[in-house]
N, C-alpha and C positions, 0 to 999 in steps of 0.2 A: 504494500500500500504506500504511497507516494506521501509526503509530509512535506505543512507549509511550519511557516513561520507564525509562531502567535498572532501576529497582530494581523494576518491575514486569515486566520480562521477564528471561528467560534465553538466551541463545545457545546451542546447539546444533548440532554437526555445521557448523560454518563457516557459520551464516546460513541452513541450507535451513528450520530450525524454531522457532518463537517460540512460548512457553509464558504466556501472561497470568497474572502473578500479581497477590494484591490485589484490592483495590476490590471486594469480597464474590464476584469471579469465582473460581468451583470447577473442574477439569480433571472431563468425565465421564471414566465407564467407555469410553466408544465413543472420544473422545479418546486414555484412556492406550493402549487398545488399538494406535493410526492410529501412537503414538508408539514403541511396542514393536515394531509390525512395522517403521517406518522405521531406529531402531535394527539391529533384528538382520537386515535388506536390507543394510545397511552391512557385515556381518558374515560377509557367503556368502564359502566354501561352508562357514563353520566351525559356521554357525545348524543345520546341518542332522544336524550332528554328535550325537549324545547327551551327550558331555561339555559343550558347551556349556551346555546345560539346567541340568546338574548343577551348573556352576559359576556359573551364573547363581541358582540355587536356593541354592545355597552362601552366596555372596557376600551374600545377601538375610539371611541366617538370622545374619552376622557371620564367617564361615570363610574366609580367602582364600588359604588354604594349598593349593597344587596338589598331589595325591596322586601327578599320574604324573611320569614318567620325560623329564628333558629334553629340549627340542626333538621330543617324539613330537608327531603328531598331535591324538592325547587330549591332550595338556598345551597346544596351543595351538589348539586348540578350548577347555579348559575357561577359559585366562586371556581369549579372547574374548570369553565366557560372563562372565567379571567384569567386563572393561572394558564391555560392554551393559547391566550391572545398576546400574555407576556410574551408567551415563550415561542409562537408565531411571530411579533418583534423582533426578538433579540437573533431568529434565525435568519430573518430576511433583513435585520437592516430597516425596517417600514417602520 
């Protein structure tokens, strides 16, 4: 396996994904896609939830504020939903 230099990659998910940053390379669209479903694979069964969406949507928009009711379902599927969109960030760069 071929190795960059720190400041041109990112760690993710403990090593299973490396993001090339730098040196005029761009992440495609088909890319952030491979990196979004591995993301919220990470995330089952709470991806499949509709809160997650929304907090995933949330999170993107600046909101990180949970609407529901502690320890429900819906409130941890929606903080899922943020921790996925962090970590969607931090792998594209967006």
């Amino acid at each position: 396996m071929r190795s960059f230099p720190p400041q041109f990659c990112q760690d993710i998910d403990e090593d299973v994904l490396w993001v090339v940053r730098g040196g005029g390379q761009h992440v495609s669209a088909i890319t952030n896609k491979l990196i979004f479903d591995l993301i919220t694979q990470n995330h089952h069964p709470y991806d499949s939830h509709a809160e997650f969406s929304r907090g995933f949507s949330a999170c993107q928009a600046g909101d990180l504020r949970n609407p529901h009711e502690a320890d429900s379902i819906s409130a941890r599927a929606w903080d899922r939903g943020i921790e996925a969109a962090i970590m969607f960030k931090r792998a594209t760069g967006g």
